[in-house]
Backbone bond lengths (Angstrom), bond angles and torsions (degrees), N, CA, C in turn:
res aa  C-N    CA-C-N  psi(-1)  N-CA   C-N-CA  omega(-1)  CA-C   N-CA-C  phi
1 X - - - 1.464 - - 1.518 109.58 -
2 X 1.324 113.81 115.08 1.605 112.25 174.66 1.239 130.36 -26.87
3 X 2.105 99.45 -59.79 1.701 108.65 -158.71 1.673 81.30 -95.16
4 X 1.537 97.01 158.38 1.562 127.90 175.89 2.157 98.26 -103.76
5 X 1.130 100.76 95.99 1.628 106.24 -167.47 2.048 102.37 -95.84
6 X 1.158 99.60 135.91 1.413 102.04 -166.74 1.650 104.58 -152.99
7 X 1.874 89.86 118.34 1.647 62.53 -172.19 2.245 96.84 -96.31
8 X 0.992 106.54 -174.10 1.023 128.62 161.96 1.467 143.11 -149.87
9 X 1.935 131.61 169.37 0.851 125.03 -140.40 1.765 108.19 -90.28
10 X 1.124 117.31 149.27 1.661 117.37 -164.44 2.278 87.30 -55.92
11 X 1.474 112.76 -49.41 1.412 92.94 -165.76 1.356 123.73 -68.15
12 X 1.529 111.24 -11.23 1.964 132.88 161.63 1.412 90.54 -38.28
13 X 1.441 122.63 -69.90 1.257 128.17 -154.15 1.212 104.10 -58.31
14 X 1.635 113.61 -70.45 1.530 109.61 -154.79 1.932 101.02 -53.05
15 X 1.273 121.04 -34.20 1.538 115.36 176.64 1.498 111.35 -50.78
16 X 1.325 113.65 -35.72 1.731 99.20 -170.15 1.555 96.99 -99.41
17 X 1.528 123.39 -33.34 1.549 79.24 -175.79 1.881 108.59 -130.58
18 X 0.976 94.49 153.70 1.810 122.61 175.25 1.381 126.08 -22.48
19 X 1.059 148.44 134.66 1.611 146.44 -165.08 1.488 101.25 -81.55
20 X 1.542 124.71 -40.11 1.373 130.35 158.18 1.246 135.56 -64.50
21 X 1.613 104.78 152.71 1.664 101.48 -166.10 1.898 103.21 -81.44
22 X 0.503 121.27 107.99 1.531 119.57 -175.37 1.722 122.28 -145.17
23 X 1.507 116.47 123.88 1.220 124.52 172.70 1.861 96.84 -89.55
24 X 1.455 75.82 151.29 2.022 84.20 -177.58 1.424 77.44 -156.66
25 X 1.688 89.91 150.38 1.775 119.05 160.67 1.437 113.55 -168.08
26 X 1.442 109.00 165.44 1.617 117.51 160.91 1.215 96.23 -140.85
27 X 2.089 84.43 122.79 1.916 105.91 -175.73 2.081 88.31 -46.88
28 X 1.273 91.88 149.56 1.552 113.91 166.09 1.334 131.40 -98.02
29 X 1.786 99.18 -32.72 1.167 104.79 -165.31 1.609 142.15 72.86
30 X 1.304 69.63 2.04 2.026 90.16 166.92 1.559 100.84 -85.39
31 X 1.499 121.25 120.16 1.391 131.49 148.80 1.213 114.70 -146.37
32 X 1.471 120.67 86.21 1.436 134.20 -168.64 1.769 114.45 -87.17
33 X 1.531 94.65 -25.31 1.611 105.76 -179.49 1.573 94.02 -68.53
34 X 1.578 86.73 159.53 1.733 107.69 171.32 1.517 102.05 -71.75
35 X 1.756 98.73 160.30 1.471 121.13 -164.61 1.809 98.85 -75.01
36 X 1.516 95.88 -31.11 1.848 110.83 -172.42 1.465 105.85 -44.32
37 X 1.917 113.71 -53.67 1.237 141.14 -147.93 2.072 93.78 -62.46
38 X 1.859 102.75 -46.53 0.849 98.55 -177.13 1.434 123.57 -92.71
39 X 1.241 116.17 -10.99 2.123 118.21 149.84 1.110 106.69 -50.10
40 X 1.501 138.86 -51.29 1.329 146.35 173.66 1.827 99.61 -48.26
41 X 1.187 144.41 -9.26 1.160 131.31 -176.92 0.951 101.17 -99.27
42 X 2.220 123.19 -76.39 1.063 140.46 143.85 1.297 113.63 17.84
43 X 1.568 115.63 -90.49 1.512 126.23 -179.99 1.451 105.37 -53.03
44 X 1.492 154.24 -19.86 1.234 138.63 163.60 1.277 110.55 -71.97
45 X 1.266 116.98 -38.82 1.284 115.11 175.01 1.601 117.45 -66.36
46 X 0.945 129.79 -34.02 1.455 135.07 176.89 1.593 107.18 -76.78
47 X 1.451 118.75 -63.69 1.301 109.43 157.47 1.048 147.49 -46.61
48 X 1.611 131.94 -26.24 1.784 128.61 135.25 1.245 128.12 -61.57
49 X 1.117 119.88 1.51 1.903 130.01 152.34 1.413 102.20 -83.21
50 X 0.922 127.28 -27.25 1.757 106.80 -157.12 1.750 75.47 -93.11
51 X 1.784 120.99 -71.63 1.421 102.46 170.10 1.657 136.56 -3.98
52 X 1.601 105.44 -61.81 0.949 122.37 169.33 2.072 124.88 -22.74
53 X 1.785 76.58 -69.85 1.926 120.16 -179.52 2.177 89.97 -30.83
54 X 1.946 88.13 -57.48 1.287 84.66 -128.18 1.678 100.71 -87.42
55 X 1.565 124.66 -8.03 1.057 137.67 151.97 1.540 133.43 -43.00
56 X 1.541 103.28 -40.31 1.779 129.04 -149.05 1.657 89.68 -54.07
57 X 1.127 122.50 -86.39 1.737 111.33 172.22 1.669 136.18 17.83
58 X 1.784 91.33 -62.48 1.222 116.11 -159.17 1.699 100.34 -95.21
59 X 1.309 127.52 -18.43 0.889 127.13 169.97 1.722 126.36 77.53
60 X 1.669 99.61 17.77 1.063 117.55 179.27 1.629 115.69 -103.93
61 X 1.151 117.36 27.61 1.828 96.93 -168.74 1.926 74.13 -93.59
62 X 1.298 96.38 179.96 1.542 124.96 -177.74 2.026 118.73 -147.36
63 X 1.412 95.73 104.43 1.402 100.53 172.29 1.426 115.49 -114.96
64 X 1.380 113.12 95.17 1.193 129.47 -159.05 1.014 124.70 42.33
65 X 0.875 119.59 62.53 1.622 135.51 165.71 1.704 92.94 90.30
66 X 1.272 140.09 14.92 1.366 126.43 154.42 1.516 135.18 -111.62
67 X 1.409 98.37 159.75 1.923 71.33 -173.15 1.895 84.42 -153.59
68 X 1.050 116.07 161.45 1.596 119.61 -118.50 2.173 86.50 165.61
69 X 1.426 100.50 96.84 1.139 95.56 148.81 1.413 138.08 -92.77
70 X 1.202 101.93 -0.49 1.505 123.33 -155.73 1.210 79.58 -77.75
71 X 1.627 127.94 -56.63 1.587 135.82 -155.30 1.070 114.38 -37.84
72 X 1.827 132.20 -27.32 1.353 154.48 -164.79 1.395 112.55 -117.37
73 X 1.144 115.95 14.43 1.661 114.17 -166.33 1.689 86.40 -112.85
74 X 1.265 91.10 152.65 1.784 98.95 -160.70 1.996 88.27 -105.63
75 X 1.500 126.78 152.58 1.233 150.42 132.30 1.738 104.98 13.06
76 X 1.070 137.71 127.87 1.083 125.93 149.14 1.450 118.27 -64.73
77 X 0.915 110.78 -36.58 1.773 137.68 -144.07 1.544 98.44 -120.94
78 X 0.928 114.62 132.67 1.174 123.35 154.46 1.979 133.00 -65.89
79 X 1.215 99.38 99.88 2.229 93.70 -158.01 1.488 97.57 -73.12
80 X 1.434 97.65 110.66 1.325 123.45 162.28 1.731 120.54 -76.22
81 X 1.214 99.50 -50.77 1.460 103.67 -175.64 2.025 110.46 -111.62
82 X 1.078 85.06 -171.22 1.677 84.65 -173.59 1.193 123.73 102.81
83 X 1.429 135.18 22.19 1.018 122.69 -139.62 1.389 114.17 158.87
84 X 1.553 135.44 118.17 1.418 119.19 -179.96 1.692 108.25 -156.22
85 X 1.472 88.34 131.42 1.343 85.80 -168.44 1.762 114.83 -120.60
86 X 1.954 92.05 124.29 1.694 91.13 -165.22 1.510 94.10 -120.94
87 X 1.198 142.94 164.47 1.589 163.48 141.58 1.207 90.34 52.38
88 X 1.497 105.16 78.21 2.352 106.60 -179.27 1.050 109.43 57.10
89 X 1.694 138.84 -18.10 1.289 105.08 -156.49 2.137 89.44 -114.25
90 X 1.660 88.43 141.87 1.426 99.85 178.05 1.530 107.31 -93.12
91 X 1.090 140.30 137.95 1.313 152.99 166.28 1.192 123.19 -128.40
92 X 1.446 104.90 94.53 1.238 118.25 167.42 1.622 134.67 -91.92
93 X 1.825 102.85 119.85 1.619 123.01 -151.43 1.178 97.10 -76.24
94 X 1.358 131.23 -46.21 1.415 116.40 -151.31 1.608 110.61 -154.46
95 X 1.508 120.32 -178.53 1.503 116.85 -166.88 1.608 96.28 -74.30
96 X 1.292 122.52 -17.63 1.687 120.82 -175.31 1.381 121.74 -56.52
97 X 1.115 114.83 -26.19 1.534 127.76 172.86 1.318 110.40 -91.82
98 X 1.084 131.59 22.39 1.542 116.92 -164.68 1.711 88.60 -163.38
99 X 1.586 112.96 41.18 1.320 109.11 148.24 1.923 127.32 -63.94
100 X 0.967 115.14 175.25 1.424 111.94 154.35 1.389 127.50 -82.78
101 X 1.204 95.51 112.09 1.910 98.13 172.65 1.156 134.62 -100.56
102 X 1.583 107.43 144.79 1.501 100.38 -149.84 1.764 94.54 -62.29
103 X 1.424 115.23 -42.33 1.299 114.83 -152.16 1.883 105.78 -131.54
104 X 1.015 127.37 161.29 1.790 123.93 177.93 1.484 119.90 -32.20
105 X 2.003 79.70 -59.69 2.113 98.15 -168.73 1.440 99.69 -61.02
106 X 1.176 131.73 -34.58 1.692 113.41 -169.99 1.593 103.59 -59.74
107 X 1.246 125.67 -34.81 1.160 121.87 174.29 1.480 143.48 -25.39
108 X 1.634 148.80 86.42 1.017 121.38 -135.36 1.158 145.82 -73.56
109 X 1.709 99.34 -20.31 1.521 112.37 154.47 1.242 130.58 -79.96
110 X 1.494 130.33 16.60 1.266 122.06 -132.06 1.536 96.27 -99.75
111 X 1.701 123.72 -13.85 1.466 131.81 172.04 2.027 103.03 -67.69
112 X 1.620 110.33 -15.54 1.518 107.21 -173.31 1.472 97.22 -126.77
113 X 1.049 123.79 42.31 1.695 124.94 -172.75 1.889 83.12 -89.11
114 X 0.715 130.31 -32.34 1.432 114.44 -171.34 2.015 120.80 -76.47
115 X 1.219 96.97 -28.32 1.739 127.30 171.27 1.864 91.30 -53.13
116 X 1.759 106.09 -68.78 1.481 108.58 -154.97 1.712 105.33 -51.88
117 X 1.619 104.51 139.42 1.593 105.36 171.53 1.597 103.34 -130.57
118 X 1.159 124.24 0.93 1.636 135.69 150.34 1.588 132.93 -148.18
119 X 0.978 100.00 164.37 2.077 100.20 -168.35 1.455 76.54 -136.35
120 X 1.562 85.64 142.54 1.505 116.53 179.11 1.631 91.93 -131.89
121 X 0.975 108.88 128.10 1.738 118.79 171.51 1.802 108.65 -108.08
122 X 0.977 128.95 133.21 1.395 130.13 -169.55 0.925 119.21 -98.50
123 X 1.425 144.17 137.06 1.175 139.58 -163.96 1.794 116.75 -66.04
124 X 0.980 128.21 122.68 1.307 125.56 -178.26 1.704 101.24 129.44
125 X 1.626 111.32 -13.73 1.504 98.54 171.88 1.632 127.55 -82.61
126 X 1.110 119.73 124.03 1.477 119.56 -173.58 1.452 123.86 -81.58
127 X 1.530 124.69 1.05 1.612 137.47 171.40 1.093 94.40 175.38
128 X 1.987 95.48 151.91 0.993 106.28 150.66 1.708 114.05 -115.11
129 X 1.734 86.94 153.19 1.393 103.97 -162.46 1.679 124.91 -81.07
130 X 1.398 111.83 166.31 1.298 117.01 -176.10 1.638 122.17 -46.92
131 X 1.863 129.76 107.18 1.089 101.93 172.29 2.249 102.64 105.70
132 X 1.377 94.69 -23.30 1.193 114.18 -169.68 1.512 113.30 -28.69
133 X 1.512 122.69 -73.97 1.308 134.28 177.39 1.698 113.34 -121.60
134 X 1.509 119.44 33.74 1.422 132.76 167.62 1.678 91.91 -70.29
135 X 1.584 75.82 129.39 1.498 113.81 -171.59 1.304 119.78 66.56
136 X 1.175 144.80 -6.88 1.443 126.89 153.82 1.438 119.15 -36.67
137 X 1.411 105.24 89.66 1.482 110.29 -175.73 1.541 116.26 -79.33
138 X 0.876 116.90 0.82 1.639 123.77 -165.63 1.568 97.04 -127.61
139 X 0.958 136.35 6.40 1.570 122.32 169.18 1.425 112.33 -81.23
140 X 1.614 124.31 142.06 1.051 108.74 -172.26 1.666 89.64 -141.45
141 X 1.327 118.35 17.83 1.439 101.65 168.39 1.541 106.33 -174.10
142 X 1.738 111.28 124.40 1.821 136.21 -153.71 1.811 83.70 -100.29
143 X 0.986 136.23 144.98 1.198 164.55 116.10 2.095 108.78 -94.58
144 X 1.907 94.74 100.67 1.006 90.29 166.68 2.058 96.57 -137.45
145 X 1.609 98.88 147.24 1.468 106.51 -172.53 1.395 100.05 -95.41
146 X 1.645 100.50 173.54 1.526 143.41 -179.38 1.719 94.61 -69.56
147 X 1.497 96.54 112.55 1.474 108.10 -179.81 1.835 121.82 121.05
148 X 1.225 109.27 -1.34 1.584 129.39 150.73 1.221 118.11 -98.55
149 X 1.565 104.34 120.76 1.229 125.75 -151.98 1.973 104.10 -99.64
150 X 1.827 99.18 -43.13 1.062 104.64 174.91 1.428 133.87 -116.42
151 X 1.329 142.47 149.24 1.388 135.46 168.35 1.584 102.38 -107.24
152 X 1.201 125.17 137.17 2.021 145.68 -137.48 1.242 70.21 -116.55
153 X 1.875 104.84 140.74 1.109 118.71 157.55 1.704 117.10 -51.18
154 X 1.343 126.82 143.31 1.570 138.65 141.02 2.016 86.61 100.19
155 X 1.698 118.96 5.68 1.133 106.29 -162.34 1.720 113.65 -76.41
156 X 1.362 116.13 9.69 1.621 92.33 179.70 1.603 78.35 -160.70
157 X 1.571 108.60 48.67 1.908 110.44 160.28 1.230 132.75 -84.62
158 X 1.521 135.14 120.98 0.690 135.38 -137.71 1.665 130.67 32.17
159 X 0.953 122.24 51.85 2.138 149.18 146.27 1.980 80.13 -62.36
160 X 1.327 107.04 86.11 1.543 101.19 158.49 1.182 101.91 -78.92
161 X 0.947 165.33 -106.41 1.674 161.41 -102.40 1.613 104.77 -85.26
162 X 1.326 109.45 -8.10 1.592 84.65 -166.29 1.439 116.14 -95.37
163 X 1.254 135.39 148.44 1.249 126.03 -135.08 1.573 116.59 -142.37
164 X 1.360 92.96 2.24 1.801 106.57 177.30 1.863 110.54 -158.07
165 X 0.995 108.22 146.59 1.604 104.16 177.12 1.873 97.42 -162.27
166 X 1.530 96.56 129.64 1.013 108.17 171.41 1.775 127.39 -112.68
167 X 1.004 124.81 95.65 1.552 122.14 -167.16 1.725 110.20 -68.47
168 X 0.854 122.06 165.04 1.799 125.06 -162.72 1.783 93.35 -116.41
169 X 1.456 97.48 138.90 1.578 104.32 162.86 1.400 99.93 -34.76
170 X 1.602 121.26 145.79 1.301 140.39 163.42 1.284 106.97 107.91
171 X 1.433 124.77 -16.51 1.254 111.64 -162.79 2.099 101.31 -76.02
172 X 1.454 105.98 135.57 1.679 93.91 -175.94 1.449 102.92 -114.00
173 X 1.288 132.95 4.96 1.613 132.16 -179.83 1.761 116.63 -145.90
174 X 1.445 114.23 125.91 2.055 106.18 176.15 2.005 73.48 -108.67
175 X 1.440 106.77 136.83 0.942 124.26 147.49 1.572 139.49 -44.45
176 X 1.581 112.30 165.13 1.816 96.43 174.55 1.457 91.77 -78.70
177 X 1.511 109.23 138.83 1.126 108.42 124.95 1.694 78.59 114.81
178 X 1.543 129.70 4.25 1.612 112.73 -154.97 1.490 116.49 -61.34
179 X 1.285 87.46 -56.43 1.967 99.16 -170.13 1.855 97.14 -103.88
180 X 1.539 135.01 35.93 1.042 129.60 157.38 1.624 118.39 -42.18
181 X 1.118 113.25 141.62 1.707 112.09 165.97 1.898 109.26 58.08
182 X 0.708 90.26 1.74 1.939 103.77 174.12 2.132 97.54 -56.48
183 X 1.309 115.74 72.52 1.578 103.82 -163.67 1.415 104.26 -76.49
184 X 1.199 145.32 -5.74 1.457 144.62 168.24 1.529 120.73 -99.47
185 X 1.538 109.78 1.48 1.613 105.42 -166.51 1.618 99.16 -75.82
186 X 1.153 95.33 137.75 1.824 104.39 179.60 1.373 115.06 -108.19
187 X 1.553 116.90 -37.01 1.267 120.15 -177.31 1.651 121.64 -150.15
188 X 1.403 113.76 124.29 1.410 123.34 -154.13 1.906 89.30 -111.74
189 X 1.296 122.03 121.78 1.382 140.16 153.63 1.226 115.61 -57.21
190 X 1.101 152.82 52.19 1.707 134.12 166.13 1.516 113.11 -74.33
191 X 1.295 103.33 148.50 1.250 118.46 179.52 1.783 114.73 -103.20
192 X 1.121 108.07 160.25 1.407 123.93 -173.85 2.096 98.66 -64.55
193 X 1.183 121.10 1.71 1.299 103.87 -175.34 1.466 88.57 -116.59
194 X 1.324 139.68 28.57 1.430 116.60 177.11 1.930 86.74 -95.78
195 X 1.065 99.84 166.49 1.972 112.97 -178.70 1.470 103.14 -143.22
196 X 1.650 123.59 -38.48 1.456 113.46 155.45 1.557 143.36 -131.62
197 X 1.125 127.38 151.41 1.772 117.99 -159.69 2.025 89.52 -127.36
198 X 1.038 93.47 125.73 1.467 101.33 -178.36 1.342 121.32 -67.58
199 X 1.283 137.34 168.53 1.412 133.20 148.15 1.720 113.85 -30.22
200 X 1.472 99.29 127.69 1.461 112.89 155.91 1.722 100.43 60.57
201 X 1.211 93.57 46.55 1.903 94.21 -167.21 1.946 96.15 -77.96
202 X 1.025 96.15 -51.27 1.581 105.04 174.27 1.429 133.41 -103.33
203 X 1.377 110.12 5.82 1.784 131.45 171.77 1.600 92.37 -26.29
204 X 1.430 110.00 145.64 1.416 115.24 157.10 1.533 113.16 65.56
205 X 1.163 119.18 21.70 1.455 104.70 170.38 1.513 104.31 -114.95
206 X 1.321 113.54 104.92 1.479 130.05 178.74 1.486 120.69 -53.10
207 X 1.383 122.49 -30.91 1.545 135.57 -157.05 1.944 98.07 -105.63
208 X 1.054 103.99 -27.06 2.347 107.35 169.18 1.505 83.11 -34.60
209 X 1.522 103.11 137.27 2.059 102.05 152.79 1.596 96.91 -126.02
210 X 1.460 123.19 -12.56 1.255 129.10 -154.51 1.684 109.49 -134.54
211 X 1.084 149.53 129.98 1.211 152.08 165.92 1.838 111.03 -124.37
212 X 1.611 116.37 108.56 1.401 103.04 165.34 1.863 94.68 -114.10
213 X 1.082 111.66 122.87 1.648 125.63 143.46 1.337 127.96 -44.99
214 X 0.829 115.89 107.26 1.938 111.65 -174.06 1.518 103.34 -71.17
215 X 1.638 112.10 141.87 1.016 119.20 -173.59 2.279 109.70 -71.53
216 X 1.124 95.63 148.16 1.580 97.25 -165.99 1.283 122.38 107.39
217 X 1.577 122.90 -5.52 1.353 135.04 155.70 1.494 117.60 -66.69
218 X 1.407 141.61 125.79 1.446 134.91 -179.97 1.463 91.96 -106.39
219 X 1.176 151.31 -58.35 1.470 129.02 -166.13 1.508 104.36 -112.95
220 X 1.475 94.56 162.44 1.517 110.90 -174.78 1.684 101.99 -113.12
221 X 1.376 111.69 75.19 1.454 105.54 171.74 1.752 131.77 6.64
222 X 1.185 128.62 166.49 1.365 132.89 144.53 1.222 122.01 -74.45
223 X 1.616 146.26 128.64 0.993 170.73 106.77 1.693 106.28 127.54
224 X 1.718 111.00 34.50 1.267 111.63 -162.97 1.637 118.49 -80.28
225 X 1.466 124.64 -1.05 1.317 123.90 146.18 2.039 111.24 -133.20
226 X 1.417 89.29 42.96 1.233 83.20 176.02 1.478 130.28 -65.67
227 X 1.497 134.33 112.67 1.968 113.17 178.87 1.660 69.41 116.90
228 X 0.858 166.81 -27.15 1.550 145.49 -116.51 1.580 77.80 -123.87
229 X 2.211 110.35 84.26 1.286 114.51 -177.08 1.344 111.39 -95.94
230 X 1.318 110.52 37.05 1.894 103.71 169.06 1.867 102.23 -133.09
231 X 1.758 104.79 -4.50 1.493 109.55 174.80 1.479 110.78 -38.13
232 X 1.454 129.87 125.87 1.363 131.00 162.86 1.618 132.26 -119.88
233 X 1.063 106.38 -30.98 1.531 121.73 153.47 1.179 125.56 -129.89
234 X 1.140 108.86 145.36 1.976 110.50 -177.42 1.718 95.71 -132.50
235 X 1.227 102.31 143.98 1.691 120.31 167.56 1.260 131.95 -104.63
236 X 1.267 122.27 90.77 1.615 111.94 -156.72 1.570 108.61 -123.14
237 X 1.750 118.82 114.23 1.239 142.05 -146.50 1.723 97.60 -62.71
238 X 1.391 125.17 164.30 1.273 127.01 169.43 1.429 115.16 -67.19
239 X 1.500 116.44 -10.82 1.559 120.52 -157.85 1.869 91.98 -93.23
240 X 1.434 132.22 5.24 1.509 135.58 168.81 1.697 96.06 -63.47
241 X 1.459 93.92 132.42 1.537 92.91 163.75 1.368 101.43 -124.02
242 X 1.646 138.39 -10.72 1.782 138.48 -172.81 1.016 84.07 -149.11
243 X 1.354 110.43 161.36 1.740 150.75 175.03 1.472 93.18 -155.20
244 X 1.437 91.08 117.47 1.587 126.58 170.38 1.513 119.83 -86.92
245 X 1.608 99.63 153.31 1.455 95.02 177.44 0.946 143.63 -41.38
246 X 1.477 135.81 134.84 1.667 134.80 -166.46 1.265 125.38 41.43
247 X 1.342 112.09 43.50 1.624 109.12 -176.59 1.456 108.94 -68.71
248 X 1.166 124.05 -31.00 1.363 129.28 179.13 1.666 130.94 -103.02
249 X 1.293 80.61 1.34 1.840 99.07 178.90 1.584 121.25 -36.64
250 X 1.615 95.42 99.07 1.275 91.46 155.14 1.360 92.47 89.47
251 X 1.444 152.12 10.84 1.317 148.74 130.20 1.107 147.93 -16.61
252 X 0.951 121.89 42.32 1.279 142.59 -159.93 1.559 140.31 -13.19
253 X 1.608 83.31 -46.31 1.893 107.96 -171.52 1.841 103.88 -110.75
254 X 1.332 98.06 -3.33 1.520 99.58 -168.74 1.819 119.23 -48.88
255 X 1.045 137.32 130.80 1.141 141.76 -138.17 1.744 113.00 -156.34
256 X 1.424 119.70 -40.37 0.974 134.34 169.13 1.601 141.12 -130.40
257 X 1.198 130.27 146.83 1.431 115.93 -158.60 1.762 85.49 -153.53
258 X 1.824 119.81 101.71 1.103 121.09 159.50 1.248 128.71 -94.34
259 X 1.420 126.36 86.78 1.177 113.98 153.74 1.463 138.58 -65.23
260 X 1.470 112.72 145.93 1.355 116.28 -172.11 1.532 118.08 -106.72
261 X 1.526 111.74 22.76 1.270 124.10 171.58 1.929 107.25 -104.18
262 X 1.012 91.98 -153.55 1.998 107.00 -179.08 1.231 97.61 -108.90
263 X 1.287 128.70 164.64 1.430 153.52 -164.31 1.924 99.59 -80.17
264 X 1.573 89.88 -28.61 1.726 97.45 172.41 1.051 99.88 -37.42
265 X 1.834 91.39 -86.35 1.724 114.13 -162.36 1.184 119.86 -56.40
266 X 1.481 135.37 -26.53 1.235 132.15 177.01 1.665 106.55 -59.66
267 X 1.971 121.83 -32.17 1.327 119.61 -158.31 1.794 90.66 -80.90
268 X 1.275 97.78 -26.72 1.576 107.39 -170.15 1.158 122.57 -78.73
269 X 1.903 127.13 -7.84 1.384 149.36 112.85 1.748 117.65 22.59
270 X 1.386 138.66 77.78 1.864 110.42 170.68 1.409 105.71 -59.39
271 X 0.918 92.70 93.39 2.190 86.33 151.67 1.382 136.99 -99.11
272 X 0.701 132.00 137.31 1.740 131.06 -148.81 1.776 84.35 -89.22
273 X 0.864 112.02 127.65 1.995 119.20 167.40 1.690 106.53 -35.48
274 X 1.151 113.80 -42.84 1.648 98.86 172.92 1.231 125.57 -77.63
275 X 1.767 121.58 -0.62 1.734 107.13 -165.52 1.082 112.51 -54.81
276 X 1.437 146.28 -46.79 1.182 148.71 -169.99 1.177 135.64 -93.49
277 X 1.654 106.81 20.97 1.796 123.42 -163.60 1.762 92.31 -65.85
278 X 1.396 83.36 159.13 1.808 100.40 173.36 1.525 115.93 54.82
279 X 1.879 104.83 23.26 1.660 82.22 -177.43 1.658 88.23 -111.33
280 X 1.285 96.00 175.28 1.602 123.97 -177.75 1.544 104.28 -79.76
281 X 1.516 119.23 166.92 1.796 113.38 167.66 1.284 108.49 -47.85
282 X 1.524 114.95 151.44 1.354 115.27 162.59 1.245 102.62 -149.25
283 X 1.448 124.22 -168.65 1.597 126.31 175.70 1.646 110.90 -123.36
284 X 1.123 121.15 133.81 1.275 113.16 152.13 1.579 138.33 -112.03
285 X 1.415 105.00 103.97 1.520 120.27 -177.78 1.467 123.99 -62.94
286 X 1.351 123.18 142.07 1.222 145.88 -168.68 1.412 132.39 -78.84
287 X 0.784 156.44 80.94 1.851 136.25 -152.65 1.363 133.73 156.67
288 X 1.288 125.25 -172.53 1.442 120.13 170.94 1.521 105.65 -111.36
């Protein structure tokens, strides 16, 4: 039998892990897999955007179970205001800047995404939008407030440097694709009000050591810490009812798997035959 299954005692648990939703890591520097393994991620991820592109019309694409043509519908308007950006730091005023875009370039900073080295979100904004700060490679620190509900697919993909993000009670959705390729992010804040995390929300972030799922999530996307080669424990609430393809693909360091249901519900779990391809032994624990 592959997995090493163990259950353990509900007060085991509360000792090892945290009352907060919080991803933590320190990059390791272990990446022993081939570079191919991870183009093979990359290119899915790029290729269910263009999918995305070419669907939006028809009103059929699906990001975890949503589908949203609007998500792909580009600006009428060109956003002039909303938004001002002085000495690296981007500050964004209002919901006007933080439409959904169909594509990066509509974006309005997106000719000075390399300048920005912080985003300030202002209080009164209710999401940020699709595409938002993809590719700001040089930002290394999100100030976002109490009263954003959503994070837009592809909105903080590839943010190489940035290395912490904390989301505020209320937030109820991370997009596909949010913190993809993020190669320095160490620690992700979720709050107890998120319920869904899209495909490939955290693909490619090498430096994750820790993943807890907030309880009230029912599916575990496709490829949502896939590449994430320093992942070592993950926490996944009793309220999971599917695990999607390759959620764990290719995990390198993976080691632990706490569930907070019974050995029942975990067997009673859909998991697609690939969730756990390419990982190493691990255990899965029992409990509250």
């Amino acid at each position: 039998m592959k997995k090493d299954i163990k259950k353990i005692s509900a007060a085991s648990l509360v000792a090892v892990l945290t009352a907060t939703m919080l991803f933590s890591s320190a990059c390791t520097g272990n990446s022993s897999d081939t570079d191919s393994a991870k183009d093979t991620v990359t290119n899915s991820v790029t290729e269910s955007s263009d999918s995305a592109d070419v669907n939006s019309d028809t009103n059929a694409v699906e990001t975890d179970g949503k589908t949203d043509a609007e998500e792909t519908k580009a600006p009428e308007e060109s956003v002039t205001t909303g938004y001002e950006l002085s000495d690296g730091t981007l500050t964004v005023l209002d919901d006007s800047a933080m439409v959904d875009y169909a594509e990066e370039k509509q974006v309005p900073w997106y000719e000075q995404r390399e300048s920005i080295k912080s985003i300030v979100i202002s209080d009164g904004v209710t999401k940020i939008g699709k595409y938002a700060f993809f590719e700001c490679s040089n930002v290394t620190s999100v100030v976002i407030p109490t009263g954003v509900t959503e994070v837009g697919d592809y909105s903080f993909r590839f943010c190489k440097k940035l290395t912490s993000v904390e989301l505020p009670d209320g937030v109820a959705s991370i997009g596909f694709a949010a913190f993809s390729d993020c190669e320095k992010l160490e620690a992700v804040t979720i709050p107890e009000s998120v319920k869904s995390i899209g495909q490939y929300a955290f693909a490619l972030c090498p430096c994750l050591k820790s993943a807890k799922i907030p309880d009230g999530v029912e599916k575990i996307a496709a490829y949502t810490f896939s590449r994430c080669e320093s992942l070592e424990w993950v926490e996944i609430p009793a309220s999971v009812k599917s695990i999607s393809d390759s959620v764990f693909f290719m995990c390198n360091s993976l080691k632990e798997i706490n569930f907070k249901g019974t050995e029942a519900q975990w067997n009673d779990i859909e998991k697609e035959s690939s969730w756990d391809e390419s990982t190493p032994e691990y255990k899965v624990n029992f409990g509250e």
